[in-house]
LUMLUM-158577 format. One record per residue (C-alpha): residue in three letters; x, y, z. Coordinates in Angstrom, 1 decimal. Example, Ala and Ser with C-alpha at 12.3 -4.5 7.8 and 13.67 -1.06 7.14 Angstrom:
# LUMLUM-158577
{pt 'ALA' {12.3 -4.5 7.8}} {pt 'SER' {13.7 -1.1 7.1}} 
***
This chain:
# LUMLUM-158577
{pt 'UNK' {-24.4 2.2 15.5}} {pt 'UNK' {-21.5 1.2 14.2}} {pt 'UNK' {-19.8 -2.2 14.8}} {pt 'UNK' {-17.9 -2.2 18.2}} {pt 'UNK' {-15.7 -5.3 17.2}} {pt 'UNK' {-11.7 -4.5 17.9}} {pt 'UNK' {-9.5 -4.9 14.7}} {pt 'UNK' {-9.1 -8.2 13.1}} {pt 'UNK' {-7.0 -8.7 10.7}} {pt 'UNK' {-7.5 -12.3 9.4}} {pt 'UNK' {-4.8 -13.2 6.4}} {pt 'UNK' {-6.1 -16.1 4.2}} {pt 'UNK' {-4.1 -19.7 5.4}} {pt 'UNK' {-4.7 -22.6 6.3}} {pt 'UNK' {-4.0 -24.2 9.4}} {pt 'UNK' {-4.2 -27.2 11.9}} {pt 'UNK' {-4.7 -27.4 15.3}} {pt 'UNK' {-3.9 -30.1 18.1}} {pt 'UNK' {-7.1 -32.0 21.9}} {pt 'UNK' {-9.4 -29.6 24.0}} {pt 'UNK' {-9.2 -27.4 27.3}} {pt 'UNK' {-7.1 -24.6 28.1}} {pt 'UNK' {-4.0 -23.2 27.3}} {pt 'UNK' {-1.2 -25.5 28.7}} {pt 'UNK' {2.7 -24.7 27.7}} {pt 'UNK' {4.9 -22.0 26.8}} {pt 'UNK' {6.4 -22.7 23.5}} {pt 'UNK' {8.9 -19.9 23.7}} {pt 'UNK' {9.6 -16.3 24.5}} {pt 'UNK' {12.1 -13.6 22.6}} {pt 'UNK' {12.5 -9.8 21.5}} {pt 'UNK' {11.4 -8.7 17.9}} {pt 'UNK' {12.1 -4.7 17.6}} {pt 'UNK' {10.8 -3.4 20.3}} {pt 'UNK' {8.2 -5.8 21.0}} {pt 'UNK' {8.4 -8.4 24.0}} {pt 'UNK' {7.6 -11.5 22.2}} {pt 'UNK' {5.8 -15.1 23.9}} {pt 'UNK' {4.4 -18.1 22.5}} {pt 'UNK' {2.0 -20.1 24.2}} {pt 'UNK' {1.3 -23.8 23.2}} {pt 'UNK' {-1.9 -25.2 23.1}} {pt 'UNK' {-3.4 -28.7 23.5}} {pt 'UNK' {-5.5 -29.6 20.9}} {pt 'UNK' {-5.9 -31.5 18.0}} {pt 'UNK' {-6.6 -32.3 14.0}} {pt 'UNK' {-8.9 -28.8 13.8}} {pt 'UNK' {-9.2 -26.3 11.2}} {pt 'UNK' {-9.2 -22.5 12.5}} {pt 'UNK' {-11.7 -21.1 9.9}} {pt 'UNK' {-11.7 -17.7 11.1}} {pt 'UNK' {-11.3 -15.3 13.9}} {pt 'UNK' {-11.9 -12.0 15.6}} {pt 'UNK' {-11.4 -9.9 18.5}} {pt 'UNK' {-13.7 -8.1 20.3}} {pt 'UNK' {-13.9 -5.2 22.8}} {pt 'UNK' {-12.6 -6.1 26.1}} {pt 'UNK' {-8.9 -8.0 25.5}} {pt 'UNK' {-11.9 -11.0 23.9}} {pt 'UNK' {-10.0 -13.2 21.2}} {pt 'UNK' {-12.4 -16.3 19.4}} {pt 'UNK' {-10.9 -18.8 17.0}} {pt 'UNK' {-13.8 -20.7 15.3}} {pt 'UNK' {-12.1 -24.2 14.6}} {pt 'UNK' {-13.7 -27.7 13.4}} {pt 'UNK' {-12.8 -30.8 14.6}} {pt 'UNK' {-13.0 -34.6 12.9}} {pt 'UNK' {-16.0 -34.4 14.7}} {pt 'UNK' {-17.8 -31.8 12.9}} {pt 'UNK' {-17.7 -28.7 10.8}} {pt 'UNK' {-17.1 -25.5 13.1}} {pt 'UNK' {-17.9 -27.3 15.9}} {pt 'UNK' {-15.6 -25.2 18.3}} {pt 'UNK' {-14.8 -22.3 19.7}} {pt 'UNK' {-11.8 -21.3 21.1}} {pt 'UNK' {-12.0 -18.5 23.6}} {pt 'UNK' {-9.3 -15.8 25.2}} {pt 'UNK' {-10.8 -13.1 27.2}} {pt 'UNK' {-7.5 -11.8 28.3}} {pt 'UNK' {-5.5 -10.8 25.1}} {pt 'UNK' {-4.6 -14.5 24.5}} {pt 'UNK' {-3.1 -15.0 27.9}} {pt 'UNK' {-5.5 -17.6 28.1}} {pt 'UNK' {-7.8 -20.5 25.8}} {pt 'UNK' {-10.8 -22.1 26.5}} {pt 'UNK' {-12.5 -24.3 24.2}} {pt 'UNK' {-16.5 -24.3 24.0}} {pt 'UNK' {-19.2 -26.3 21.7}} {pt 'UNK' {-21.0 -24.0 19.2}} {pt 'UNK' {-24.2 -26.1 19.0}} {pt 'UNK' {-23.2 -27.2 14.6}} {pt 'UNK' {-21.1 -29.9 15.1}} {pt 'UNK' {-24.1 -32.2 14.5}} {pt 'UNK' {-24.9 -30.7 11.5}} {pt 'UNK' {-22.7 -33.0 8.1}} {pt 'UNK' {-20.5 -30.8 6.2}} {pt 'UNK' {-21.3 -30.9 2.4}} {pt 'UNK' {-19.5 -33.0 0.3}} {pt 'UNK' {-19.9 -30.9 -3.0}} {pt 'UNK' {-19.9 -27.2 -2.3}} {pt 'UNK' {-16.4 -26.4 -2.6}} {pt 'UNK' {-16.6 -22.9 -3.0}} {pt 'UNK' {-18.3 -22.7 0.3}} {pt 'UNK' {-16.9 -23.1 3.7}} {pt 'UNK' {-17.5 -22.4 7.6}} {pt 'UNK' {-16.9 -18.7 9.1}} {pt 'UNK' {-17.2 -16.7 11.5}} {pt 'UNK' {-19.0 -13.4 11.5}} {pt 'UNK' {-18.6 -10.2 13.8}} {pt 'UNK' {-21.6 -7.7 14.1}} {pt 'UNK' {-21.6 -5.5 17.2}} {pt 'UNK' {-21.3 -7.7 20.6}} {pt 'UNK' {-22.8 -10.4 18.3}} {pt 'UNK' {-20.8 -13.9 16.9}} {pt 'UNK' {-21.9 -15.6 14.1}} {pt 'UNK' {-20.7 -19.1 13.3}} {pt 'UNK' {-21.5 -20.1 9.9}} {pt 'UNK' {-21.6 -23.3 7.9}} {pt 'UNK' {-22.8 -24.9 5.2}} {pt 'UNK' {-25.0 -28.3 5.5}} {pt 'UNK' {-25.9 -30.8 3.0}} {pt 'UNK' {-28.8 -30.1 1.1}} {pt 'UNK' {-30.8 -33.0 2.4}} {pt 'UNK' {-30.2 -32.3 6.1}} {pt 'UNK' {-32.3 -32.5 8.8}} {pt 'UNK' {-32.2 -28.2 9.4}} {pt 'UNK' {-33.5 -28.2 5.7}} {pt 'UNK' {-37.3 -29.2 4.5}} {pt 'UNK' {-36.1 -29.0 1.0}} {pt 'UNK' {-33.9 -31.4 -0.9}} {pt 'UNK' {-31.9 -28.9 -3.2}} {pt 'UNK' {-32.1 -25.7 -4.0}} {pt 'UNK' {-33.3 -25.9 -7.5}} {pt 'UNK' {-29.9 -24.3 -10.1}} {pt 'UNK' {-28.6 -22.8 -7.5}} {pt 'UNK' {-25.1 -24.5 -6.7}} {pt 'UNK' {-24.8 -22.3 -3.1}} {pt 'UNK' {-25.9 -24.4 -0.3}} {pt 'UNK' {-27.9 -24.3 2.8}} {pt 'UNK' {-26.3 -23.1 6.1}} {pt 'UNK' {-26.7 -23.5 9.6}} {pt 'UNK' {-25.4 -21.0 12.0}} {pt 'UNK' {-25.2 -20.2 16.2}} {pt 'UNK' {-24.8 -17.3 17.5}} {pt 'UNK' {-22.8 -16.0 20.6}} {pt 'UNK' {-23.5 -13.2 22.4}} {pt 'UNK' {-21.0 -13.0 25.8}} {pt 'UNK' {-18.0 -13.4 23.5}} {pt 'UNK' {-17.5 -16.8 22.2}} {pt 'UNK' {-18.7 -18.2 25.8}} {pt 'UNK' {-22.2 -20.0 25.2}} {pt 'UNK' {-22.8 -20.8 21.8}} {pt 'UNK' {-27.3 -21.0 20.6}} {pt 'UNK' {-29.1 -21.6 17.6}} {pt 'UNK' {-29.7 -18.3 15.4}} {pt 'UNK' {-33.4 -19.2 13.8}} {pt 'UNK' {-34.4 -17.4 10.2}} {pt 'UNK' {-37.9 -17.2 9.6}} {pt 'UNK' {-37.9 -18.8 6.4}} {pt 'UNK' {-41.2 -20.0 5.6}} {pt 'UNK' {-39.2 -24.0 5.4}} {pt 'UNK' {-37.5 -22.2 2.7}} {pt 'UNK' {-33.4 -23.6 2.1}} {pt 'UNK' {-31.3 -20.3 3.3}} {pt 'UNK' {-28.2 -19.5 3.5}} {pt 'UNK' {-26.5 -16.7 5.4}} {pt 'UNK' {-23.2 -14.8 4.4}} {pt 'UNK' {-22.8 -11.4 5.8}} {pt 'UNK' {-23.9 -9.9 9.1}} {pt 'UNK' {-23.9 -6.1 10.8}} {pt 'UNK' {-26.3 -4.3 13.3}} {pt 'UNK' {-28.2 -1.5 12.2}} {pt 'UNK' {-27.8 1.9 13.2}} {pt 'UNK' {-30.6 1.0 15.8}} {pt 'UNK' {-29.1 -1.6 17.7}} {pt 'UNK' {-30.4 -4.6 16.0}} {pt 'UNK' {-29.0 -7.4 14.3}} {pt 'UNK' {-29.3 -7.7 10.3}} {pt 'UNK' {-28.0 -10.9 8.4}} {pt 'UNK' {-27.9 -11.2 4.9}} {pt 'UNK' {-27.3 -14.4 1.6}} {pt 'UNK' {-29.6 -15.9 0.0}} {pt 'UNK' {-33.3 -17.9 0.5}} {pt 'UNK' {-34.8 -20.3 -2.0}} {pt 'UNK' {-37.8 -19.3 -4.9}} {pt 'UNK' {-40.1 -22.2 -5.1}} {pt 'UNK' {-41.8 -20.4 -7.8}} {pt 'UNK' {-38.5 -20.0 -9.8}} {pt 'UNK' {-36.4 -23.1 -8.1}} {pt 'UNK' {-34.0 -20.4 -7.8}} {pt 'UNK' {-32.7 -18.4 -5.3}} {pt 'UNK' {-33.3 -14.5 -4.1}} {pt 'UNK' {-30.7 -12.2 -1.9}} {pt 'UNK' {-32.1 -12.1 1.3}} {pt 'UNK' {-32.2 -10.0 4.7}} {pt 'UNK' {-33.4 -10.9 8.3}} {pt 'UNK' {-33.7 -8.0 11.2}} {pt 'UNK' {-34.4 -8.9 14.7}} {pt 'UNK' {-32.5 -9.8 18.2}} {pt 'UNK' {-31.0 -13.0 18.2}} {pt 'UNK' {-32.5 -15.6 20.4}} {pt 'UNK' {-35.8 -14.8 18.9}} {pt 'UNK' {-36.4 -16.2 14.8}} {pt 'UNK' {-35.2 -12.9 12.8}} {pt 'UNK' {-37.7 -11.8 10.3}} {pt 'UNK' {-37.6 -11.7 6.5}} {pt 'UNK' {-37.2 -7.6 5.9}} {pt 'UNK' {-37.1 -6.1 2.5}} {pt 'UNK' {-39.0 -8.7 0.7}} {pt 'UNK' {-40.8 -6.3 -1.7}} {pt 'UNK' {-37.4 -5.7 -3.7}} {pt 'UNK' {-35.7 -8.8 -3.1}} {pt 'UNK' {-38.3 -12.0 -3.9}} {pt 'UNK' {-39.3 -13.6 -7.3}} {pt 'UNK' {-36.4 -12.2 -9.2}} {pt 'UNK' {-35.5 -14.2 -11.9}} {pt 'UNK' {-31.4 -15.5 -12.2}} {pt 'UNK' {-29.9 -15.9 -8.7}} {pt 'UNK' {-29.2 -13.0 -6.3}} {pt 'UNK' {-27.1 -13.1 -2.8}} {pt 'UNK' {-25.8 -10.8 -0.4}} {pt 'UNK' {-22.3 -11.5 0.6}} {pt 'UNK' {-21.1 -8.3 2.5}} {pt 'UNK' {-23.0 -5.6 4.8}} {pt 'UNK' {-21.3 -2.9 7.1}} {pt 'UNK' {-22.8 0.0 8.6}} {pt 'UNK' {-22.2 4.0 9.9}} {pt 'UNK' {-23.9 5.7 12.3}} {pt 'UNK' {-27.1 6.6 9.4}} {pt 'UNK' {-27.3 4.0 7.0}} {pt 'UNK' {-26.6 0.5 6.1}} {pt 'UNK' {-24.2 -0.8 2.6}} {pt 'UNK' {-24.8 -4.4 1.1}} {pt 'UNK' {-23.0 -5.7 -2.0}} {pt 'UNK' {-24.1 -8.6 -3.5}} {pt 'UNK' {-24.4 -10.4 -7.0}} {pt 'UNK' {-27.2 -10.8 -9.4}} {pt 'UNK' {-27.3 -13.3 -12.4}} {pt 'UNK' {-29.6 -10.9 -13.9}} {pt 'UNK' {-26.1 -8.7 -14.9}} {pt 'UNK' {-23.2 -11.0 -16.0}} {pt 'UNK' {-19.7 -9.0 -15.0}} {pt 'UNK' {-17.9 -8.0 -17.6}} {pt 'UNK' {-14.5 -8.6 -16.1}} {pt 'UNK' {-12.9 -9.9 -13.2}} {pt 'UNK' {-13.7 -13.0 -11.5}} {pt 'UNK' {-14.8 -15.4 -14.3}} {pt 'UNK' {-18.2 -17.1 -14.5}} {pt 'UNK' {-19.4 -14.9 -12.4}} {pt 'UNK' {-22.5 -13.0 -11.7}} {pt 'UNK' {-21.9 -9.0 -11.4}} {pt 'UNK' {-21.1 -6.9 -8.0}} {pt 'UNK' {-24.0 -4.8 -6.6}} {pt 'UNK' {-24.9 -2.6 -4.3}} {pt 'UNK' {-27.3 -1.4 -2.6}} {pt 'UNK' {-28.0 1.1 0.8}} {pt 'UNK' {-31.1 1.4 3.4}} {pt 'UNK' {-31.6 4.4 5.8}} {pt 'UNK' {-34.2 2.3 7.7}} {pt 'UNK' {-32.8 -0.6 8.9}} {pt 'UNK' {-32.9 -2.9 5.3}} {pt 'UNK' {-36.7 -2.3 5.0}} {pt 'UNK' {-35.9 -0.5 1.8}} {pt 'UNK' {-33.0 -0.4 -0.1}} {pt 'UNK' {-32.1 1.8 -3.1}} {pt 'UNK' {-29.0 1.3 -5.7}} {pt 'UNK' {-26.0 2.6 -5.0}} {pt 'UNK' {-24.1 3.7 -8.4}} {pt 'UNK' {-20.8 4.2 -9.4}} {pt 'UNK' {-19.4 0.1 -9.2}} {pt 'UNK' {-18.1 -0.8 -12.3}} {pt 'UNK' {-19.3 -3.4 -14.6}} {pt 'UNK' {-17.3 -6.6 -12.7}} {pt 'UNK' {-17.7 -9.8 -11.0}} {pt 'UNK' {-16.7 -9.6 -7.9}} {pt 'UNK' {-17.0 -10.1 -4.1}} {pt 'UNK' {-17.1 -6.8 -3.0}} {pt 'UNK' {-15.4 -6.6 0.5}} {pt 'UNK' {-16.4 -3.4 2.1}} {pt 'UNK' {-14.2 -1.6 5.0}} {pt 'UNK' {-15.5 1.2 7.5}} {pt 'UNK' {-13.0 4.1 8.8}} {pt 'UNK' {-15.0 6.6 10.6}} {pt 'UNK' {-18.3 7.6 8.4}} {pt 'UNK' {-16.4 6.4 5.3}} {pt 'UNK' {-17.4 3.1 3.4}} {pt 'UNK' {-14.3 1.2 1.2}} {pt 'UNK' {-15.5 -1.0 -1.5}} {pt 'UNK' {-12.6 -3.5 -2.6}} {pt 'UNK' {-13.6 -4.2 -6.5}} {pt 'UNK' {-11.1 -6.0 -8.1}} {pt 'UNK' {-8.1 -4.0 -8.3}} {pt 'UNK' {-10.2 -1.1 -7.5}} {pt 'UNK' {-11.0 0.8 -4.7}} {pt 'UNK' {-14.2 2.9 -4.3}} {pt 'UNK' {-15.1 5.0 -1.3}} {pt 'UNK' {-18.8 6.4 -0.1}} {pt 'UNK' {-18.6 9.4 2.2}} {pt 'UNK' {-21.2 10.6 4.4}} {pt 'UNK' {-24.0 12.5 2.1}} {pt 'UNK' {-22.5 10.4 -0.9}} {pt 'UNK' {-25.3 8.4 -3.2}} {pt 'UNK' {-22.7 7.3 -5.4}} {pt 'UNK' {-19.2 5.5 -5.3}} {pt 'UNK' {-16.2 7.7 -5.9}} {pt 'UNK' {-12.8 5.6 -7.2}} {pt 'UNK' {-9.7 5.9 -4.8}} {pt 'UNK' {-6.9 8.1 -6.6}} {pt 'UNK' {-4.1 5.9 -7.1}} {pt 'UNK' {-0.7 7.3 -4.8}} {pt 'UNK' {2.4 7.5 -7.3}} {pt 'UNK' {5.1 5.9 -5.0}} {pt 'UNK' {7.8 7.1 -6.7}} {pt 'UNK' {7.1 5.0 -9.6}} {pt 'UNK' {7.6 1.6 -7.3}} {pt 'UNK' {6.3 -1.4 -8.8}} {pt 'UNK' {3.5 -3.1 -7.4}} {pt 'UNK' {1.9 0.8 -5.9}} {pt 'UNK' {-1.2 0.2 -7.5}} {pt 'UNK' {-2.4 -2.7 -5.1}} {pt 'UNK' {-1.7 0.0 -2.4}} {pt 'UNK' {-5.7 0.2 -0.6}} {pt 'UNK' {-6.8 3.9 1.4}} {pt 'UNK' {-8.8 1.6 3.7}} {pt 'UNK' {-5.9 -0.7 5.1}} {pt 'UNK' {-3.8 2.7 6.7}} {pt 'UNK' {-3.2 3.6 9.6}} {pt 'UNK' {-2.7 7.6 10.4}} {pt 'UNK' {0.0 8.5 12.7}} {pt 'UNK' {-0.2 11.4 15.2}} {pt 'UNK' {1.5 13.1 13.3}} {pt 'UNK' {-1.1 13.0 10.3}} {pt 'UNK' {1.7 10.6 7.9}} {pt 'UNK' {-0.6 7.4 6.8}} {pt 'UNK' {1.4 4.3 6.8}} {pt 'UNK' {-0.1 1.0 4.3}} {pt 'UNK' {1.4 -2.2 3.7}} {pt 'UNK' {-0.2 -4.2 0.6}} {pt 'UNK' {0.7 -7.4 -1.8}} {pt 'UNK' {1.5 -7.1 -5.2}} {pt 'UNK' {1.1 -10.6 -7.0}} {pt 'UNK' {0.0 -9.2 -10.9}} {pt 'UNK' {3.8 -8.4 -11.9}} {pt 'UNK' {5.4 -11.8 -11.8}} {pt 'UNK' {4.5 -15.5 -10.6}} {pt 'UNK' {5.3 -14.6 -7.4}} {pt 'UNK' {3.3 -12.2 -4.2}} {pt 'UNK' {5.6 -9.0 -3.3}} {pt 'UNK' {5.0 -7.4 -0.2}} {pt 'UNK' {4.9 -3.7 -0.2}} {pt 'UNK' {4.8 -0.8 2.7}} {pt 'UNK' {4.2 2.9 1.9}} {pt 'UNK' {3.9 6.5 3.4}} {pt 'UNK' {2.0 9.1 2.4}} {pt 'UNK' {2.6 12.6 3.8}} {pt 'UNK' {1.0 15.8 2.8}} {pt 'UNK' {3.0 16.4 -0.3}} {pt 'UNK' {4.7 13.5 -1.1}} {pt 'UNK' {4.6 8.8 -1.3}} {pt 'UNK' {7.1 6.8 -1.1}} {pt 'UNK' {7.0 2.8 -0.7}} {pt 'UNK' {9.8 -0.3 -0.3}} {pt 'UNK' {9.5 -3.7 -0.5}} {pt 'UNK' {9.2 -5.8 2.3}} {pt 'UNK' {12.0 -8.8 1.3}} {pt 'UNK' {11.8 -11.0 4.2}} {pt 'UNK' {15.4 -11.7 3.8}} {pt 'UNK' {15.7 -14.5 6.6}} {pt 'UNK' {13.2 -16.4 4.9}} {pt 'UNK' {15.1 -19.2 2.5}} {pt 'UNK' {13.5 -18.9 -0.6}} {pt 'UNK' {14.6 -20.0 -3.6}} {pt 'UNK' {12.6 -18.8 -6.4}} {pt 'UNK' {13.4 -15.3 -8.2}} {pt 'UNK' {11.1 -13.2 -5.7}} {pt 'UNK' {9.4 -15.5 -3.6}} {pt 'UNK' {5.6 -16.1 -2.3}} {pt 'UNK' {5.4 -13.0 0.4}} {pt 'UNK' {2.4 -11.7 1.9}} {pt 'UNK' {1.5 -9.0 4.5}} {pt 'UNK' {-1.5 -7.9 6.5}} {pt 'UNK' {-2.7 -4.4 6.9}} {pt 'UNK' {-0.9 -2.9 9.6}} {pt 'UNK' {-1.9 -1.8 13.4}} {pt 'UNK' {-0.4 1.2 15.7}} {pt 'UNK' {1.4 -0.9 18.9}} {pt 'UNK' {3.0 1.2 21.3}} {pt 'UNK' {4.6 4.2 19.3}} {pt 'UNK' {5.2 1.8 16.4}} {pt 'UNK' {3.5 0.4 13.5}} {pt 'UNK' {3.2 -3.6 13.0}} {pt 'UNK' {2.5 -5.9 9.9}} {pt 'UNK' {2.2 -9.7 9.9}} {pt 'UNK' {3.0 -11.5 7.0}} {pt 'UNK' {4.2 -14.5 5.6}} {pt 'UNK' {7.0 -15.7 3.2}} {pt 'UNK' {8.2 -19.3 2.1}} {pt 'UNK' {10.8 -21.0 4.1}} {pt 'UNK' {12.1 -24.2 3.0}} {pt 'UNK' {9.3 -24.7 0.9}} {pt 'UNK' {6.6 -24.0 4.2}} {pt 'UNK' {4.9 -20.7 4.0}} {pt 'UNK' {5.6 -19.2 8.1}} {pt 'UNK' {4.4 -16.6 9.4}} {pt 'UNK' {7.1 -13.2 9.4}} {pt 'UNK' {6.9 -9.7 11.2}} {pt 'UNK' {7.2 -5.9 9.6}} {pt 'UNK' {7.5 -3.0 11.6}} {pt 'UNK' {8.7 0.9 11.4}} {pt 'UNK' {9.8 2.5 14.6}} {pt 'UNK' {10.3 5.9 12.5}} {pt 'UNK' {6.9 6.6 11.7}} {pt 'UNK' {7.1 4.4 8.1}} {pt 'UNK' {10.5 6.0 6.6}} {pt 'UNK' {12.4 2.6 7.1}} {pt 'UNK' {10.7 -1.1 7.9}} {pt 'UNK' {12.1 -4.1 9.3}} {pt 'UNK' {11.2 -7.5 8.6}} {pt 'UNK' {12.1 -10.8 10.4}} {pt 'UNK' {10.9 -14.8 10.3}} {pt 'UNK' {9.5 -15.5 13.6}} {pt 'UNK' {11.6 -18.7 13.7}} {pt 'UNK' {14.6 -16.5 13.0}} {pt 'UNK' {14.7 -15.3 16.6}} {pt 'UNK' {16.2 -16.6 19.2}} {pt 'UNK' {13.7 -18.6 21.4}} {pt 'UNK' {11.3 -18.5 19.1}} {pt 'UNK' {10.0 -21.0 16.8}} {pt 'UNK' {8.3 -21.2 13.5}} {pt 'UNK' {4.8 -20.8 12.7}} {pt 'UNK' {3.3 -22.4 9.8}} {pt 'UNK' {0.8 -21.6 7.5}} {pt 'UNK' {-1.3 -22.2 4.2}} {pt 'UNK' {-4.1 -21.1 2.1}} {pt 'UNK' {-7.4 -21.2 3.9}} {pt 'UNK' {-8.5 -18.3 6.6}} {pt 'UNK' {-7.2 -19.9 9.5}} {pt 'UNK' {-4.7 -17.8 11.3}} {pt 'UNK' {-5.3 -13.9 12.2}} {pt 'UNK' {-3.9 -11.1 13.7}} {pt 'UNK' {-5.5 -9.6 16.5}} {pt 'UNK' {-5.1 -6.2 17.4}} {pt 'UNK' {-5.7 -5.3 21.5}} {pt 'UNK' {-4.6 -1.8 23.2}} {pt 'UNK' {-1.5 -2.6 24.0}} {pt 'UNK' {-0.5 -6.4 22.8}} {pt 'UNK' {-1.1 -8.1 19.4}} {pt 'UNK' {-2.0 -11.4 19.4}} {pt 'UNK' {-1.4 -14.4 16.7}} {pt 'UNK' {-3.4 -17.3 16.1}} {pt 'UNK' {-1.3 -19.9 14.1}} {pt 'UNK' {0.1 -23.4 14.2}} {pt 'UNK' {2.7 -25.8 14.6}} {pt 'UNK' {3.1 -29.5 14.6}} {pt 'UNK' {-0.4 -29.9 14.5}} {pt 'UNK' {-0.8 -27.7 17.6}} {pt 'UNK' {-2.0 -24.1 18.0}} {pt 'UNK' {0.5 -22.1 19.1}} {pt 'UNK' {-0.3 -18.2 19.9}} {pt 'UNK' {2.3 -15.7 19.6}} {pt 'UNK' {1.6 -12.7 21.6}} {pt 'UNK' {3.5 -9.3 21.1}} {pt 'UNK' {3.7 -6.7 23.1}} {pt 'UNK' {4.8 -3.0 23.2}} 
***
């Protein structure tokens, strides 16, 4: 069964937010396009939103820590951000690490299921186990939500005491939950890739252990997604160094199961890389994002197939252009938008149609944004069908703050817009960095926001 989770479309920033409770003032209201436009203030403080997602239902959940803990809140809308509440997800007692930078608190979506995420120091109480031998990936804990973002409860592993970490999570085409990382090798003070099954509030249990345990090197599983017959994991093993991509790292894998992870059997056709391997699900179709690559697995499919490349005309920057961020419009035209940042020291926003016979593609300038360098640092999310139209949040650098910026087409993708959010009148600036930490969240009829100003979060809510 496929994941029932709404859009979300989380661009990587950083941001702050400012006290607890509900949402308190308007911050402002305006037209952008044809979009009624509000921003609603909220009252809270020093937090950093570490990720997001919307579920079925108008449900919108920020998952934010606070100085008094890692990912120790939630913050709650169950009425297409009209609304905010803020709720305790059971980790805040648990330290953040001190040395595992390449590790941070998130929020997983699988299903009706939440997954908050973080890492702990090794020596923590949740842990029987000081370290975790040469691994450098730490332990985690993680709670679990299952009446959208409302009550927060411990999600147990059944680990044997062993250090675990989780990184991915999806249901399986029976209904259950499956999580998947890493969990510790005593016998080779390593650590193996790991998968538990079950239905939170009971421990989950270790599932595929006969072709996971007592590999030598380290193994994880970062991503998992699911169609209606099998599940896809990638992962890395230190067994297979990758010869290009990410540096330094261990090679991209893959793997599938047909019976809910107890077995899982390779999945060929993933070049020889490092990478992270972000998968994407549109209908029965699986998208595998390997480093400026994109592979697709159709229904039936044992092996990936690479994504033809779209000649835009010969416009710079088209081979970024990704299959699995488009939207298709009634009448059958597929609209993208994509980031180009390999031609130049800069990021160049992009958007594209394709129709049956022909491509073409512009760049999105951001022109009320005052930047001064050559091109500038602009970014865009994948777009979302509002209304009649097609919508794209992005960001571009004004006055040397990176703010968040609006695309949209009203004629099916011929022609975009693009304007600054503090460019409008009554509207003010939202502003934004490098971590995941504001997101765009698609509903039927409204798109919602998440971002921050003046150490506050501020929600800006458009609407058809």
């Amino acid at each position: 069964m496929p994941s029932r989770v709404a859009t979300a479309l989380v661009i990587a920033v950083i941001a702050l937010i400012s006290g607890c409770g509900t949402g308190k003032s308007g911050a402002g209201s305006g037209t952008v396009g044809p979009y009624d436009v509000e921003q609603l203030e909220l009252d809270h403080g020093d937090f950093t939103i570490e990720g997001v997602a919307g579920l079925d239902g108008g449900v919108a959940v920020a998952l934010v820590s606070s100085e008094n803990g890692g990912a120790d809140l939630a913050v709650v809308s169950h009425d297409a951000g009209v609304t905010w509440q803020s709720v305790e997800t059971g980790l805040g007692s648990h330290d953040p690490p001190e040395t595992y930078t390449d590790y941070w608190p998130t929020l997983l979506h699988a299903g009706d299921w939440l997954i908050a995420v973080k890492p702990v120091r090794a020596d923590d109480e949740s842990s029987d186990q000081d370290t975790m031998g040469e691994s450098s990936a730490p332990p985690t804990a993680q709670s679990f939500s299952a009446d959208g973002g409302l009550t927060w409860h411990p999600l147990v592993l059944d680990a044997a005491s062993a250090v675990t970490g989780v990184l991915s999570a999806t249901t399986t085409p029976s209904g259950e939950l499956l999580v998947g990382g890493y969990r510790a090798d005593s016998s080779t003070g390593q650590y193996d890739a790991a998968f538990w099954r079950g239905s939170p509030g009971e421990p989950l249990t270790p599932v595929a252990l006969g072709t996971t345990s007592g590999l030598a090197e380290n193994q994880m599983i970062i991503h998992l997604a699911s169609t209606d017959d099998r599940i896809i994991a990638t992962g890395r093993d230190g067994r297979l160094p990758g010869e290009s991509g990410l540096t330094g790292r261990d090679r991209l894998v893959t793997t599938a199961s047909t019976d809910d992870g107890e077995n899982w059997i390779a999945v060929d056709g993933v070049p020889d890389i490092a990478d992270i391997g972000e998968l994407t699900v549109r209908g029965a179709t699986v998208y595998l994002e390997a480093f400026y690559a994109e592979l697709s697995l159709a229904p039936g499919e044992s092996a990936w197939s690479e994504v033809p490349e779209i000649d835009f005309s010969g416009e710079p920057g088209s081979g970024a252009y990704r299959e699995a961020s488009a939207v298709v419009l009634p009448t059958g035209d597929r609209v993208a938008t994509w980031v180009d940042d390999d031609a130049c020291d800069c990021s160049v926003a992009y958007a594209g149609i394709m129709k049956a016979a022909s491509a073409s593609a512009q760049e999105l300038k951001f022109e009320t944004c005052a930047d001064t360098s050559l091109r500038g640092e602009k970014s865009v999310g994948p777009p979302v069908l509002l209304g009649s139209d097609v919508l794209a949040v992005g960001t571009c650098v004004h006055h040397d703050d990176t703010v968040v910026a609006i695309a949209w087409t009203e004629d099916g993708g011929r022609s975009w817009a693009t304007v600054r959010l503090g460019a409008v009148d009554g509207l003010q600036d939202v502003v934004a960095s490098h971590r995941p930490a504001y997101g765009t969240i698609a509903f039927s009829d409204s798109v919602a926001i998440i971002g921050t100003r003046d150490d506050k979060l501020v929600v800006t809510r458009l609407t058809a």
